[in-house]
C-alpha positions in Angstrom: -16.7 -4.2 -19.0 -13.5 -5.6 -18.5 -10.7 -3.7 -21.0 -13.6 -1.5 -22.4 -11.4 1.4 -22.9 -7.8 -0.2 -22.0 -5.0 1.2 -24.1 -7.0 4.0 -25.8 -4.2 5.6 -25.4 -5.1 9.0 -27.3 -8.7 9.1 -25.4 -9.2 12.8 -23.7 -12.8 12.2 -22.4 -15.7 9.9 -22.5 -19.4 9.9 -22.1 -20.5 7.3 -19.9 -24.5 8.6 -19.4 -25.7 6.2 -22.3 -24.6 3.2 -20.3 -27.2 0.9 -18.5 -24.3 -0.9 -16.1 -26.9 -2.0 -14.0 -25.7 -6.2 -14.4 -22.4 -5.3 -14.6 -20.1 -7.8 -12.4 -16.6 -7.0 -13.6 -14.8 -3.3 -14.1 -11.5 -4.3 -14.0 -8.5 -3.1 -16.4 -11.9 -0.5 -17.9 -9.2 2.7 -18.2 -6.2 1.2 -18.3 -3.3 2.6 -20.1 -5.6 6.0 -21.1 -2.5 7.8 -20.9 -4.1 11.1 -22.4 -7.2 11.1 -20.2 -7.2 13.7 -17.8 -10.9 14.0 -16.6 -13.6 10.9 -16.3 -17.3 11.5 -15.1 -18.4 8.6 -13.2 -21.6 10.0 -12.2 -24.0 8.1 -14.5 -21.7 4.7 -13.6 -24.1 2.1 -11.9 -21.4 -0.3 -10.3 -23.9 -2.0 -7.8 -23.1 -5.4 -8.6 -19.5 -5.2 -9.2 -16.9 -7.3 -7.6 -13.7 -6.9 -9.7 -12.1 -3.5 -9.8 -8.6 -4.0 -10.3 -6.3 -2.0 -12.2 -9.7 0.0 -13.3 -7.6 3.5 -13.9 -4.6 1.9 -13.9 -1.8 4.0 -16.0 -4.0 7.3 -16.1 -1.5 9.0 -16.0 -3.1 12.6 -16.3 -6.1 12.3 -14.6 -5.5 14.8 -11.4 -9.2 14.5 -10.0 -11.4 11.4 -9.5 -15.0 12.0 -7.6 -15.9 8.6 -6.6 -18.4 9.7 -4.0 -21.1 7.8 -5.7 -19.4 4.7 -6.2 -21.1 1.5 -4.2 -18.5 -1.0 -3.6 -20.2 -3.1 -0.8 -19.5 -6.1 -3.3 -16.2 -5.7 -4.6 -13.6 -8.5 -3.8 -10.7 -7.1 -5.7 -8.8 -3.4 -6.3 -5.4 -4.9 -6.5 -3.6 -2.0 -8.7 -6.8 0.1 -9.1 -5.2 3.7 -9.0 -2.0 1.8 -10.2 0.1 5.0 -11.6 -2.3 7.8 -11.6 0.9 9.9 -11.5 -1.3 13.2 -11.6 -3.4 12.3 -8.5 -2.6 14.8 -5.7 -5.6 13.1 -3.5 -8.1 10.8 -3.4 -11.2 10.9 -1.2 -12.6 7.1 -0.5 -14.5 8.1 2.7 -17.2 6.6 0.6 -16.0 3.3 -0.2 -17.5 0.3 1.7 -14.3 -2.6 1.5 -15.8 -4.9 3.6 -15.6 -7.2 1.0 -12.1 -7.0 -0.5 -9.5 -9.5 -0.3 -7.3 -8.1 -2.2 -5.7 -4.6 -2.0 -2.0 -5.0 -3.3 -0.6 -1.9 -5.5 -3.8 0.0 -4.6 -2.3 3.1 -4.9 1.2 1.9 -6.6 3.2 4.4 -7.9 1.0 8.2 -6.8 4.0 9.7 -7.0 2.1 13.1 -6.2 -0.9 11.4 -3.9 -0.5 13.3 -0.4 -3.9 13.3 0.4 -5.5 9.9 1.1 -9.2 9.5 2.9 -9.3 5.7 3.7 -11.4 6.5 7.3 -14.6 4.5 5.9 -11.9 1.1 5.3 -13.0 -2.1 6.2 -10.0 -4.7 5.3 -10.9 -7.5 8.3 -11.0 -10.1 4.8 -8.0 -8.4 2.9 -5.4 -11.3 2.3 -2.7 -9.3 0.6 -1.3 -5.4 0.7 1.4 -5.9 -0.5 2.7 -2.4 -2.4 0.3 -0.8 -1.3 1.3 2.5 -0.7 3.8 1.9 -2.9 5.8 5.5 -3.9 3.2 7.3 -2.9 3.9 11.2 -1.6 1.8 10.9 2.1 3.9 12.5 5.0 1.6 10.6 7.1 -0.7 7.6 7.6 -2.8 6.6 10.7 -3.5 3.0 9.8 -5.0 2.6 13.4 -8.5 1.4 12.0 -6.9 -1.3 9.6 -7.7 -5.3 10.6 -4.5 -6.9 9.2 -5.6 -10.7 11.1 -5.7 -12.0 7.6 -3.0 -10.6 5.8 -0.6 -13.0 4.5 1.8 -10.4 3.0 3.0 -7.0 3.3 5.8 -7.1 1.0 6.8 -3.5 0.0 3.5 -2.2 1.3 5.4 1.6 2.0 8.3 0.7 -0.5 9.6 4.3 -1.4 7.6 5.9 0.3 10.3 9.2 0.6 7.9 11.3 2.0 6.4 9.3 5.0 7.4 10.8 8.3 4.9 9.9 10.4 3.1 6.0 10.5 0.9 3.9 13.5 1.1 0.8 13.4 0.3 0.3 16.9 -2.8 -1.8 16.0 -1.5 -4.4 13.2 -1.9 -7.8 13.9 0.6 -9.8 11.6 0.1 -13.6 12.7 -0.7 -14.2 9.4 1.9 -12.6 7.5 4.3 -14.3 6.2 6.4 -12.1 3.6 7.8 -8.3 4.7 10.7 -8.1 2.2 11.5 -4.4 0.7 8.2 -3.4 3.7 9.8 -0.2 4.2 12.7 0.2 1.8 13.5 3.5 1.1 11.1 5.3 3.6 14.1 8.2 3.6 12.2 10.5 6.0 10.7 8.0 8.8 12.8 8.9 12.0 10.8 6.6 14.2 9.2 3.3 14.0 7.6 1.3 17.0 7.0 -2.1 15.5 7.1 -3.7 19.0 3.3 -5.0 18.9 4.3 -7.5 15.5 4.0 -10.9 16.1 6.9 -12.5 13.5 6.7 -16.1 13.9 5.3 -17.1 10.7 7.2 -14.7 8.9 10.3 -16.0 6.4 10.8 -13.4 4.0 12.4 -9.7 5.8 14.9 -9.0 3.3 15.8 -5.4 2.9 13.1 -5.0 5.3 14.8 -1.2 6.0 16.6 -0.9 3.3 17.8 3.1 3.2 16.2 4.0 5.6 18.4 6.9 6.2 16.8 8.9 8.7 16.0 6.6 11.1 16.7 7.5 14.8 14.7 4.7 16.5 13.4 1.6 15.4 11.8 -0.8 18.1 11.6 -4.3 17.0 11.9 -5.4 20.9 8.8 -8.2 20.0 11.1 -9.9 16.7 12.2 -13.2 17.2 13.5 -15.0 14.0 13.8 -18.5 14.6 11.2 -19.6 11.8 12.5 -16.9 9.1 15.2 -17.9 6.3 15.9 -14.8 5.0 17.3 -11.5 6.9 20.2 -10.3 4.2 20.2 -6.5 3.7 17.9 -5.9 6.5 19.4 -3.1 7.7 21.1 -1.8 4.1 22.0 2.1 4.5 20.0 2.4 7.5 21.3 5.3 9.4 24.4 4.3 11.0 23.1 6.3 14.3 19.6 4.7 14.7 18.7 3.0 18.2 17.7 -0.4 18.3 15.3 -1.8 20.5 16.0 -5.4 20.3 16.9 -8.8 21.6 17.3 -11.4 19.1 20.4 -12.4 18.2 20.1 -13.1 14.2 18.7 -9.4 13.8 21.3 -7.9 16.3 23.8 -9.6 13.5 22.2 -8.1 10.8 22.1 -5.0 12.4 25.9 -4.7 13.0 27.0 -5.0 9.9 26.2 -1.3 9.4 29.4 0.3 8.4 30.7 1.8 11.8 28.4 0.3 14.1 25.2 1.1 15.5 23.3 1.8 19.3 21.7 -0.9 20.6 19.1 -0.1 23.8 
């Protein structure tokens, strides 16, 4: 079922009760770009057997409610971009949603500009290779990613890119031995005053450009575990951070980075 309805752009609802989806392997792209859509009953929808489910409502862009309560997803590998730009979404309940399977969760919720209310508590990612953008401009104040197994995540590359709204964020229990690319990670995260990043293991990291790009209200940041002797790029690391956050650090190529701030910045 793979592009069923993609681009039906002028769509305003759809019956789905006539479909036996019972076989059915691969939802992916199945809504995209159904600009005009603003309600979908998945009731009827038998996704048993699927394993792809990327970019399924991608672009629908006036849905504002989504009951996937029934939704089995014990198989699915793939929701890279699923809710990609449901712009209308003001929250999303996944308490549901069995992701013991997925690999690959970048974009997941990409561009939610209005999404403030996330339930992820049921989230298995222990086999999830990639989140980056992720949260990507979403509206969350806050996210208690406690609960997340990152050992096998290989990037995180803009995973809370402009997220202006975030104040609050654990990520106390991220392991990041794997992770190799954190560029633009928390760009623009305008209302984060504190970050304790000090349990990240960095070593096989080489990408953390613009890392905290405008981060503007930043008091304190703790990066006292960062060692950058395997990394090539740091430029624009600190770009626009607040010029009166704290640093918690020791290693010299970041401390560098960091004092480039226009009129100098706290170290401790």
């Amino acid at each position: 079922m793979t592009y069923m309805f993609k681009n039906c752009s002028s769509l305003l609802k759809v019956n789905l009760s006539s479909l036996n989806t019972e076989q059915v392997t691969n939802m992916s792209w199945m809504f995209c770009n159904c600009k005009a859509l603003e309600q979908i009953n998945l009731s009827s929808l038998n996704n048993n057997n699927v394993t792809d489910m990327s970019n399924m409502f991608d672009n629908c862009g006036k849905v504002s409610v989504l009951n996937l309560s029934e939704f089995k997803t014990n198989k699915v590998t793939n929701m890279k971009n699923m809710f990609n730009n449901c712009t209308k979404l003001p929250k999303l309940d996944l308490s549901s949603f069995d992701t013991s399977n997925v690999t690959n969760m970048s974009g997941m919720f990409k561009k939610c500009i209005h999404l403030s209310e996330l339930n992820k508590s049921s989230f298995d990612t222990h086999k999830v290779t990639d989140m980056s953008e992720m949260f990507y401009s979403t509206s969350v104040s806050s996210l208690e990613l406690s609960s997340f197994n990152t050992s096998q995540v290989t990037n995180m590359s803009g995973m809370f890119n402009l997220c202006y709204s975030l104040q609050k964020i654990n990520l106390k229990s991220f392991n990041t031995s794997q992770v190799t690319k954190m560029p633009n990670m928390f760009s623009c995260c305008n209302s984060l005053e504190e970050l304790d990043l000090s349990s990240f293991e960095i070593n096989p990291v080489n990408d953390m450009r613009a890392m905290f790009h405008n981060c503007r209200s930043l008091q304190q940041l703790d990066l006292s575990s960062f060692h950058t002797s395997n990394m090539n790029i740091t430029y624009l690391m600190f770009n626009f951070v607040n010029k009166k956050c704290k640093l918690k650090c020791t290693d010299k190529r970041i401390l560098k980075e960091f004092h480039k701030l226009k009129g100098g910045c706290d170290i401790i």
